[in-house]
N, C-alpha and C positions, 0 to 999 in steps of 0.2 A: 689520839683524838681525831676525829674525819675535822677536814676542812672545813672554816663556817665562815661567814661574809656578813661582817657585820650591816646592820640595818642604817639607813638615812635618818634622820632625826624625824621622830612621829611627834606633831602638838595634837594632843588628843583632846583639848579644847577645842579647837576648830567644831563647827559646826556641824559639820559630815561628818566626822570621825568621833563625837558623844557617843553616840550611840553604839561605834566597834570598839571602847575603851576595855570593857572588860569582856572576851579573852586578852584583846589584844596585849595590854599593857602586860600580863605575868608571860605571854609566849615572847616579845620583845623583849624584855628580862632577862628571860633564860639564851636567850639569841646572841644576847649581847656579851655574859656570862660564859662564851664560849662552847652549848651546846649546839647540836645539829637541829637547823630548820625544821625540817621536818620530825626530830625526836622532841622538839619545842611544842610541837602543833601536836602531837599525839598525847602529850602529857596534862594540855590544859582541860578540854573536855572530850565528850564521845562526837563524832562524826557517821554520816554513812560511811568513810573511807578511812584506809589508813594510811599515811603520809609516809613515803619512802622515799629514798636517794631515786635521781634522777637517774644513776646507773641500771635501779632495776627495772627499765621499761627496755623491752626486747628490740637490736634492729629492726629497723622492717615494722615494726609493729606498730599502727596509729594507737597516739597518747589517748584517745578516745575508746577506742575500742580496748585498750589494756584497763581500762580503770572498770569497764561494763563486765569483763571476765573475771577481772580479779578483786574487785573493790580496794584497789594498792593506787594512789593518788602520787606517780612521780613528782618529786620535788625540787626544786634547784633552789640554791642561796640565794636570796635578796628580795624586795620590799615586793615585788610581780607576786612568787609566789606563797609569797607571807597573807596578802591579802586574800590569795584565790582560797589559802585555808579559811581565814577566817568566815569567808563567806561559806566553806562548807560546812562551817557550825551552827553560822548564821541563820541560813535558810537550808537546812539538809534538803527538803522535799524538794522545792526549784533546781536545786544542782542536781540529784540524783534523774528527775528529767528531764533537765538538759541535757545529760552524756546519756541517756536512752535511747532520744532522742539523736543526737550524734551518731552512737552507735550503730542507728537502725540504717541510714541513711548510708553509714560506710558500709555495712553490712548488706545494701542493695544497690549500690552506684562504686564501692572501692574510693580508694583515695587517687582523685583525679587531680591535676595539676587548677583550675577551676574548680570549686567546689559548688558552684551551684546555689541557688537561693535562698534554698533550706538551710543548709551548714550555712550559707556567707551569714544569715542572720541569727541560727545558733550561735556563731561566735561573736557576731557583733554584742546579742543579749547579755554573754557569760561577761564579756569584756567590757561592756563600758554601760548598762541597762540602769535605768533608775525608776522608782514609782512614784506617782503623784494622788494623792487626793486632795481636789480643787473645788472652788464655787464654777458653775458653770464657765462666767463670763472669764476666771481665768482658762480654761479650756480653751472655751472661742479661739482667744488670745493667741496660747500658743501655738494651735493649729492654723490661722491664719499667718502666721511669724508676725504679729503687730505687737510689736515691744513695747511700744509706746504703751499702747493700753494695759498690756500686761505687768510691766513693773512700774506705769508710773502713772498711767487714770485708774487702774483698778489696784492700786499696789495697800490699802486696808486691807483689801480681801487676803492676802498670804497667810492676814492672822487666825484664816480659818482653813489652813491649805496645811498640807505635809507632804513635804519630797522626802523621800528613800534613798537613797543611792546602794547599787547592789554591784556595778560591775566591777571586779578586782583592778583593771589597768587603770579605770576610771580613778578608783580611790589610790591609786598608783600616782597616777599624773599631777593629784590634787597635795601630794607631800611639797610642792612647789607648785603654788599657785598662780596660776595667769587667767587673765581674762577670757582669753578663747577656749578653755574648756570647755567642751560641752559632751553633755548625757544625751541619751537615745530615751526617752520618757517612752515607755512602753503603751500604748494605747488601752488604756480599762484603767477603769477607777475603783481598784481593791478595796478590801475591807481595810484600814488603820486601827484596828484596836489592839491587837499585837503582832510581835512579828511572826508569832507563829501562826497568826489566823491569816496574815498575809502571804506569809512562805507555804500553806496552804493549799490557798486559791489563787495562786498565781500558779502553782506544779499542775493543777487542775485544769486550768485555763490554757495551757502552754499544748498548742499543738502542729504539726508540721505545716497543714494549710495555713494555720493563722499568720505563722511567720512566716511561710513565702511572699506573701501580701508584704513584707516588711514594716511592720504595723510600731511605728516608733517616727517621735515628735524629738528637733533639736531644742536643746534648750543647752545655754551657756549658764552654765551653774553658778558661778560668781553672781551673774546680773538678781539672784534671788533676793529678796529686801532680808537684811540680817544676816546675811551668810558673807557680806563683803564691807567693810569699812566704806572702803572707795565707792560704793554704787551710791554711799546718800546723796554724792553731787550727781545731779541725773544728766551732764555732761557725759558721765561715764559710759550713756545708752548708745553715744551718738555714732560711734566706732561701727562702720557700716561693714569692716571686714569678717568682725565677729557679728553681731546682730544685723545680720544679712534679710534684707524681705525674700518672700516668698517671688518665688522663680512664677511668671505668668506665661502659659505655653500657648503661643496665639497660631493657631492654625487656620 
């Protein structure tokens, strides 16, 4: 039997992680059970890709560029690339381009020690990206960094808001939860009616000028109302190291 590494403990209650319960919970199962990651991920549903050992991606050969030739999605043991599958179930269309997208850029600049604006925010996107739809005034909010107003003069409005979360490291990071997490909120306000109409028009949306703009809002994802116990005392805003204002560039 090939080697497997078992998983960290998944609460698939948690707020972020409802919505990736099912695959997730039967691929985790079989993980645990002693199958191989990657023959886990290929058995629960279909993907653009198929999930392979980590062995069969070629020296020399960017992880990017092998998945755009072969549609074979190298895999390694543990919770990193447990989630990058699941997101390729997730949202197929956004991942497939995103590595087009990768692709195209290795395919015209090689793999430079610097990767450049384009790839730095393809990876930031794949790694840590989450979507919102909001009432205006929380936009405002977060695009000015005013916390205050965002989770606690306007914090009724969340009841009319929905965050995403899409990036694998992101939902990685979140299996042990700390305050300083935070998402890359993608700038546009997608459709929310399902995640396919999201996964969509977000693959639509996605194109190499847009990201070199690096078009993404921080947001500390605990501070959302509901998603954290601790955020009811609103003490909890005050931590100026995580809920940082907006940098003023006085020239």
């Amino acid at each position: 039997m090939a080697h497997t590494a078992p998983l960290p403990p998944i609460d698939w209650n948690q707020p972020w992680l409802q919505a990736w319960r099912e695959p997730g919970q039967r691929a985790a199962c079989a993980v645990t059970a002693g199958v191989a990651l990657h023959q886990a991920l290929n058995a629960v549903q279909p993907a653009p890709v198929c999930f392979a050992p980590q062995c069969t991606l070629p020296s020399g050969e960017a992880y990017e560029s092998y998945i755009a030739r072969t549609r074979l999605c190298p895999t390694r043991e543990g919770a990193h690339d447990f989630f990058n599958g699941l997101c390729w179930m997730r949202f197929p269309q956004t991942k497939r381009k995103l590595n087009q997208l990768q692709a195209a850029q290795i395919d015209a600049a090689g793999v430079a020690p610097v990767r450049g604006p384009v790839r730095d925010a393809l990876t930031v996107f794949d790694e840590n990206a989450a979507f919102l739809s909001a009432p205006q005034p929380l936009w405002d909010a977060l695009l000015a960094r005013d916390w205050d107003s965002l989770f606690i003069t306007h914090r009724a409005l969340w009841r009319e808001a929905q965050l995403v979360l899409f990036g694998h490291a992101l939902l990685e990071k979140l299996l042990t939860p700390r305050k300083a997490i935070t998402a890359h909120v993608y700038l546009a306000q997608p459709p929310m009616g399902t995640i396919a109409e999201l996964d969509a028009w977000v693959a639509a949306d996605l194109s190499a000028d847009k990201l070199a703009g690096k078009p993404f809002a921080p947001l500390p994802v605990l501070g959302v109302p509901g998603w954290w116990p601790e955020n009811e005392n609103f003490s909890f805003y005050d931590d100026s190291l995580v809920f940082r204002p907006a940098v003023i560039n006085n020239r």
